[in-house]
C-alpha positions in Angstrom: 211.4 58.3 -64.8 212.3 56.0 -62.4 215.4 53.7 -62.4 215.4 49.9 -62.0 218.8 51.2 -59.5 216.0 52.9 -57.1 212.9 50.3 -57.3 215.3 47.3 -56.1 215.2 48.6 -52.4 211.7 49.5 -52.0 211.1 45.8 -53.7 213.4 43.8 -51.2 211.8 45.8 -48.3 208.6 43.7 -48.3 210.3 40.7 -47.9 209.3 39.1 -44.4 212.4 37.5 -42.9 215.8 38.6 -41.9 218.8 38.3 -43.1 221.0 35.4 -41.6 224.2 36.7 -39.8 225.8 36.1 -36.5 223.6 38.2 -34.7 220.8 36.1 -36.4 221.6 32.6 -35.3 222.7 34.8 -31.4 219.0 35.7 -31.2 217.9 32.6 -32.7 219.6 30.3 -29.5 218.2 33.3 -27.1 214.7 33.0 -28.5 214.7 29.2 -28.1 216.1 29.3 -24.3 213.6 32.1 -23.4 210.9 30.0 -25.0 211.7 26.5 -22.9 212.1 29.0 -19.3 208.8 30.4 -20.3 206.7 27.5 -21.1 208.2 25.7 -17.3 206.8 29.2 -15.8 203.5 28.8 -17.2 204.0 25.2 -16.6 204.9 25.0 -13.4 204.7 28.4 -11.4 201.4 29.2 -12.5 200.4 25.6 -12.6 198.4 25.9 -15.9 199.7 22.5 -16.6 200.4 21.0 -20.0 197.5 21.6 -21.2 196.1 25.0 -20.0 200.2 25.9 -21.0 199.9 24.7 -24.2 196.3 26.7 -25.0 197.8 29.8 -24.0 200.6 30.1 -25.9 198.9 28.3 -28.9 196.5 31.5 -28.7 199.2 34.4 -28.2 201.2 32.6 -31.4 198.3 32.7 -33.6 198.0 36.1 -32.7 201.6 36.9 -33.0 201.4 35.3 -36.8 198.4 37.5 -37.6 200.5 40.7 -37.2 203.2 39.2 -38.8 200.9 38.3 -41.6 200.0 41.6 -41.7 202.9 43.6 -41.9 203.9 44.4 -45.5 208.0 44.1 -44.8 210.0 42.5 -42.2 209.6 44.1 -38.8 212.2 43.0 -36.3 209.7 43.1 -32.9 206.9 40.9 -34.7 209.5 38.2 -36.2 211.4 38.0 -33.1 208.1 37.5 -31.1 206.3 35.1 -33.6 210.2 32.8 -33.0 209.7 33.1 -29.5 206.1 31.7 -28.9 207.2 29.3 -31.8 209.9 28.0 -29.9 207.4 27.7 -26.8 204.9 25.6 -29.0 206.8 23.9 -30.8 208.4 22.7 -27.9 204.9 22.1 -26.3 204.3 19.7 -29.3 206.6 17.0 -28.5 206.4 17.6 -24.7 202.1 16.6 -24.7 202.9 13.6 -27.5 205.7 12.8 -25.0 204.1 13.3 -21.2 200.2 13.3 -22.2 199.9 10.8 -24.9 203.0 8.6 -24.1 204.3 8.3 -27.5 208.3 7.8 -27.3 211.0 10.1 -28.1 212.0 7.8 -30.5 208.7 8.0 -32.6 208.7 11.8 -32.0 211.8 12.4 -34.3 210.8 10.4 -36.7 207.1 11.8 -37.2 208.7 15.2 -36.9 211.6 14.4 -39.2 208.9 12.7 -41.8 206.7 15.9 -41.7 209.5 18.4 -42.4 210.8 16.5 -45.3 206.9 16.9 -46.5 206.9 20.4 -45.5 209.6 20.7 -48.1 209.3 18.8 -51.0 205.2 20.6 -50.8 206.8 24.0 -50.3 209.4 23.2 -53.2 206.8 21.5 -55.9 204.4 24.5 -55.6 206.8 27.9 -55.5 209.8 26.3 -56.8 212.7 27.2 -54.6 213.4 27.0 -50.8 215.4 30.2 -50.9 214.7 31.9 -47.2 215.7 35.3 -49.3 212.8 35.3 -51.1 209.5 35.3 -48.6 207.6 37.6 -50.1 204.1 36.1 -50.8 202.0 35.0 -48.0 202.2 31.4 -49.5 205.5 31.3 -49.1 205.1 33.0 -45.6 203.2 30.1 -44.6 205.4 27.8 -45.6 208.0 29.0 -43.8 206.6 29.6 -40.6 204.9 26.0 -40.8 208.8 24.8 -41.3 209.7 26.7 -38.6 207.3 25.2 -36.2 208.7 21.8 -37.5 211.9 22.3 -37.0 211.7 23.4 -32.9 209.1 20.3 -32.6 211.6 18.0 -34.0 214.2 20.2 -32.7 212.8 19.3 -28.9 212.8 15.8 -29.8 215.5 15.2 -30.9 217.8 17.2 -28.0 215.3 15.3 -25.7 216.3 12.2 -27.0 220.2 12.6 -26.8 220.0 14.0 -23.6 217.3 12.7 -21.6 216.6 8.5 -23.4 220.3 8.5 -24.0 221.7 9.9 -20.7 223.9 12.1 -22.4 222.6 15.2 -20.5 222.4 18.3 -21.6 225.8 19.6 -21.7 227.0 16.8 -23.4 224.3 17.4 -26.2 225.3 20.8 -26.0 228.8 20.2 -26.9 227.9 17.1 -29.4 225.3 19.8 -31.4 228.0 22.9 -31.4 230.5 20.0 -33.2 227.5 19.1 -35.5 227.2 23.0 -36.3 230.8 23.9 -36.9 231.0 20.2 -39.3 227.9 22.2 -41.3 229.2 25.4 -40.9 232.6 24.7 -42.9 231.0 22.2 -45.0 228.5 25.6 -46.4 232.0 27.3 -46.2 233.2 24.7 -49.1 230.3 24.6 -51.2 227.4 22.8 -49.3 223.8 23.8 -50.3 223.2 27.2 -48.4 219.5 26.2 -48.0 220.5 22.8 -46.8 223.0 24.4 -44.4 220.3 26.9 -42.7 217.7 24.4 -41.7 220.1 21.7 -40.3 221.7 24.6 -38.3 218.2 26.1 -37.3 217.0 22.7 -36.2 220.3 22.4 -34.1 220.3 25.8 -32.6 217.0 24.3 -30.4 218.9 21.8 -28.4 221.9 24.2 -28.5 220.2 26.6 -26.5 218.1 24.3 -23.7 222.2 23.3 -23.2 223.0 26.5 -22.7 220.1 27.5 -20.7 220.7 23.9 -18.2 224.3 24.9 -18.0 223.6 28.6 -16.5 220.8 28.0 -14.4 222.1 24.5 -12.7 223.6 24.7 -9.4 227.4 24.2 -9.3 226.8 21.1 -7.7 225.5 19.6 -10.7 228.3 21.1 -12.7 226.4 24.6 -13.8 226.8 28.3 -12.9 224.3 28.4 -10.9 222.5 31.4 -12.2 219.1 30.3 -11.4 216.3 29.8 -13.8 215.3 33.2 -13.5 218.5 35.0 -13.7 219.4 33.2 -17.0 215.9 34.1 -18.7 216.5 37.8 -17.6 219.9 37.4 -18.7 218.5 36.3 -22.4 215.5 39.0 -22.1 217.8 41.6 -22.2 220.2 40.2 -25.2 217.2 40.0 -27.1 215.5 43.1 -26.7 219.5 44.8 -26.9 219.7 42.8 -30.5 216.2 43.5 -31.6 217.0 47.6 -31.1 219.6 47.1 -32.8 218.0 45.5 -35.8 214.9 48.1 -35.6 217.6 51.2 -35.4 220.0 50.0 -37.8 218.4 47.9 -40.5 221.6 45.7 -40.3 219.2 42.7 -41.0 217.2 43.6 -43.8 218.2 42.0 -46.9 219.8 44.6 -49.1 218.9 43.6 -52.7 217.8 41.5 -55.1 221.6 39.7 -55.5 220.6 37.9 -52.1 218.0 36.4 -53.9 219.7 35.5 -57.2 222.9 34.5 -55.0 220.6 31.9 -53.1 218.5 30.8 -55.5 221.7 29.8 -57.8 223.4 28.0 -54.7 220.2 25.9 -54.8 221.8 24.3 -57.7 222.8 20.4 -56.7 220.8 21.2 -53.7 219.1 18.0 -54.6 221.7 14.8 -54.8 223.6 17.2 -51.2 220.4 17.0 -49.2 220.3 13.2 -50.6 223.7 12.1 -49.4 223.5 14.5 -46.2 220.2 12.8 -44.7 222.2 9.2 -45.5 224.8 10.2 -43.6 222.9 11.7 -40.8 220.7 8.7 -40.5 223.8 6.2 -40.7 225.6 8.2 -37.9 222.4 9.1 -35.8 221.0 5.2 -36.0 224.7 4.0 -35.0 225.0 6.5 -32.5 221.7 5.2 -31.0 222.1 1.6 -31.3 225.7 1.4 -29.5 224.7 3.9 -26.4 221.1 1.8 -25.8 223.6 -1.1 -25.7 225.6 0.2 -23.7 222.7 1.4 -21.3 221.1 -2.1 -21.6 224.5 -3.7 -20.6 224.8 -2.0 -17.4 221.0 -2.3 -16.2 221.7 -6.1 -17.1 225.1 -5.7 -14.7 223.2 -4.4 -12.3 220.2 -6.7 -12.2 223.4 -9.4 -12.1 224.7 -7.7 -8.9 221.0 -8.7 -7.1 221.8 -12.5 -5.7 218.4 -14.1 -6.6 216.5 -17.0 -4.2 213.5 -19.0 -5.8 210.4 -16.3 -4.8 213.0 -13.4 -3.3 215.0 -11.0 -5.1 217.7 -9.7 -2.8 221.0 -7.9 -2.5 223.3 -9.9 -0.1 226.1 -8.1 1.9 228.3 -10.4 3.7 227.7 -10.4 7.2 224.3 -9.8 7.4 221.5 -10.9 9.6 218.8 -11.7 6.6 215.3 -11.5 6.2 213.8 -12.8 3.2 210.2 -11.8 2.2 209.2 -14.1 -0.7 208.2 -11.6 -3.7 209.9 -9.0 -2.6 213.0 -6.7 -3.7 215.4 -6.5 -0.1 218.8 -5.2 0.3 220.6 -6.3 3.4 222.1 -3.7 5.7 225.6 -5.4 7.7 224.5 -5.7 11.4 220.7 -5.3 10.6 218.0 -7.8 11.1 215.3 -6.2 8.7 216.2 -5.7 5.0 215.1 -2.7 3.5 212.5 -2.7 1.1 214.3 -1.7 -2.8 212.4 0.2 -5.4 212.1 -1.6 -8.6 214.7 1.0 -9.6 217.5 0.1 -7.7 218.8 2.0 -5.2 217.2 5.9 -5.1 218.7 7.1 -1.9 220.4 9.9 -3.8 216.7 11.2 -4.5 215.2 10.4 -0.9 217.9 12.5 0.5 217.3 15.6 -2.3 213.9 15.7 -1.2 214.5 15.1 2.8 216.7 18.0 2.6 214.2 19.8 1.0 211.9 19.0 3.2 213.7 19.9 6.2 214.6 23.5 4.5 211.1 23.9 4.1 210.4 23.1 8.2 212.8 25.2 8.9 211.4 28.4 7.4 213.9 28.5 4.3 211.7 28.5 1.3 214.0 29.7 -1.3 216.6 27.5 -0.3 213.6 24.5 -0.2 212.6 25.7 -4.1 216.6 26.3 -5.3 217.2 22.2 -3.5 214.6 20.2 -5.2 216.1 22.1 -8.3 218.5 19.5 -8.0 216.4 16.7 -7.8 214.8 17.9 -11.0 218.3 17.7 -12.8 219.3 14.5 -11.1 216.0 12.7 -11.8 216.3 13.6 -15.6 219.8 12.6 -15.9 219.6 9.2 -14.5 216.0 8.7 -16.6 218.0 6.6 -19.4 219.3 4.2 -16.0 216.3 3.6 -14.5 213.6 3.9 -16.8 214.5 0.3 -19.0 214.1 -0.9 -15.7 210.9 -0.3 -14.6 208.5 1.8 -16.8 206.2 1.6 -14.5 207.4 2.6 -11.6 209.7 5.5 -12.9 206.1 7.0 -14.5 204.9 6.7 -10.9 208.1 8.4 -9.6 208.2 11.2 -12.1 204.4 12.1 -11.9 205.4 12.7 -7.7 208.4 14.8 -8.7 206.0 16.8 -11.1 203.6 17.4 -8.3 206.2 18.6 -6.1 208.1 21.2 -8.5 204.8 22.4 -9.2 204.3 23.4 -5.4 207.5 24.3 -4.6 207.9 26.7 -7.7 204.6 28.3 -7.5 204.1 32.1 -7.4 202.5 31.8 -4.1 203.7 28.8 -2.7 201.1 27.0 0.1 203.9 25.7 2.4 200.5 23.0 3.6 200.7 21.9 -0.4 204.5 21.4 -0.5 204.7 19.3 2.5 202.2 16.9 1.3 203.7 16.5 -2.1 207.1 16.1 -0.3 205.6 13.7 2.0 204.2 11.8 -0.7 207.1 11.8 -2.9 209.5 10.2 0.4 206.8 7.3 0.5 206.8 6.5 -3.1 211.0 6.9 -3.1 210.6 4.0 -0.4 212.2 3.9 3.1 215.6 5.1 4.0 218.9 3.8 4.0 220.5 4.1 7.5 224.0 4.2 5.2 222.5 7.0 2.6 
């Protein structure tokens, strides 16, 4: 006869996820890093574009899912790769609303925040806990991998938002969301709904991880280490597949027993009126968070459109001493000693772009096409940095802008670069920036 003692094992065996440790949330940042690098590689250095990007991976997840579907227990190599190319299409999702459809980052979170609370209160209503020890059905399966996708869509957004709409940058959303995480992280510590604590962690761990991935691969000039793109993917590559064999060798991951369950499912208790006063919270802080830095951003464009001495049918900027030129219509700024103004971009001033891409374009005459690719690396950065400046200033012509800068990382980072190509897109991208500053 057998014994309840010896059936418990084999039963928690065909439960599909792992469970969470330090080594879990470790992989989990990895996964998400590896999953941005290889979406810009598809993206960029094979030039599949958005699009042709997004069908690819959208095919090798559905196939990843199936043999996850599959399997009748957790396997370590098909979860972690069904998290990867999660992380790559989720991210996808808000990158087509976002660059193909226009939709702001703004209305991103929300529609990706709305449909996880749906995904939720669906999954709840029909299995009757949220417990992430007990995903054992294939309805439950599916709700959690639907949840999943969720989170790294709204995940993208959200870190997207903060960094890129608010000019925070990355690092400094880096070091915002590790705060967020250790608040969470205690308050689980002191009695905050376990289930509630996992998915605001997992959704955080996305944003954690571009951070960390911009912070590597950025040239020290732009306050990274300078690893490279490709060196920090590598980097990540091997801690996954090192953590992964681990997991497969040890079983370290597996969830032992049928406490886990019972423990979770009883934590679940007052889950309700926690998730309630957490989401108030969140939204008071987040909507006050947002409000006070786009004032603060709309305060200095409006100090800086102040700086631009207007004349009725010129917009200029005046330098005392100056020989002037006025062309009615037109944005000028006024060199000391020179008789022609300079034409201005809508933008403002973009020398700090112009020269990026004339040095890059020199490297590139001059035979030095890895130090050409590595340079317009940093135009990449200091464009998306300066996007929550300049693009309340002219929608237009930033869109314009960006589209050029597209073309060009797209040439320069191909797999066989066409030296002809990147010239023209160079080229191209000088002309939009405007003409040069003789003080630049």
């Amino acid at each position: 006869m057998t014994s309840p003692r010896t059936l418990a094992p084999n039963r928690q065996l065909l439960n599909k996820v792992p469970e969470v440790t330090i080594y879990f949330w470790i992989i989990k940042v990895l996964c998400t890093t590896v999953g941005e690098s290889a979406a810009d590689f598809l993206n960029v250095n094979l030039n599949l574009g958005l699009t042709g990007t997004s069908v690819v991976t959208g095919v090798l997840l559905v196939a990843a899912l199936i043999f996850q579907f599959r399997a009748n227990r957790y396997i370590p190599s098909r979860y972690w790769l069904a998290v990867a190319l999660v992380s790559v299409f989720g991210t996808l999702v808000t990158d087509n609303l976002t660059d193909s459809i226009g939709l702001p980052l703004e209305a991103s979170t929300l529609i990706f925040g709305v449909l996880l609370a749906l995904a939720f209160l669906v999954w709840y209503l029909i299995e009757k806990t949220l417990s992430i020890h007990s995903i054992f059905t294939r309805r439950r399966e599916a709700f959690y991998w639907l949840t999943i996708l969720v989170t790294f869509a709204l995940g993208t957004a959200t870190g997207d938002l903060m960094a890129e709409v608010l000019g925070l940058g990355y690092l400094a959303t880096g070091i915002i969301v590790v705060s967020l995480i250790a608040i969470i992280a205690v308050a689980w510590r002191f009695g905050l709904n376990s289930v509630l604590s996992f998915w605001i962690i997992y959704i955080m761990t996305r944003p954690l991880g571009a951070s960390i991935g911009d912070y590597l691969s950025q040239s020290s000039g732009q306050g990274g280490l300078g690893l490279g793109a490709t060196v920090t993917s590598l980097i990540f590559v091997a801690g996954i597949l090192g953590i992964v064999t681990y997991f497969s060798v040890t079983k370290a991951d597996v969830i032992p027993s049928a406490s886990a369950i019972d423990t979770d499912e009883a934590m679940e208790r007052g889950g309700l009126w926690q998730t309630v006063v957490v989401v108030a919270l969140v939204l008071i802080a987040a909507g006050t968070g947002y409000f006070l830095r786009k004032s603060s951003l709309q305060e200095d464009t409006s100090n800086s459109a102040a700086a631009v001495q207007s004349i009725p049918g010129a917009s200029q900027t005046v330098i005392p001493g100056a020989s002037q030129t006025v062309i009615p219509g037109a944005s000028q700024a006024v060199i000391p000693g020179g008789s022609q103004p300079a034409q201005l971009s809508p933008l403002g001033d973009l020398s700090k772009f112009r020269k990026i891409t004339q040095d890059t374009l020199d490297l590139l005459n001059a035979g030095n096409q890895s130090g050409a690719t590595a340079r317009i690396g940093d135009l990449e950065i200091a464009w998306d940095n300066a996007e929550a400046r300049l693009k309340p200033k002219d929608k237009a012509a930033w869109t314009k802008i960006d589209g050029k800068i597209d073309t060009v990382l797209r040439a320069l980072r191909a797999t066989s670069p066409n030296s002809n190509s990147e010239r023209v897109a160079l080229t191209a991208l000088l002309t939009t920036l405007g003409p040069s500053d003789s003080h630049s």
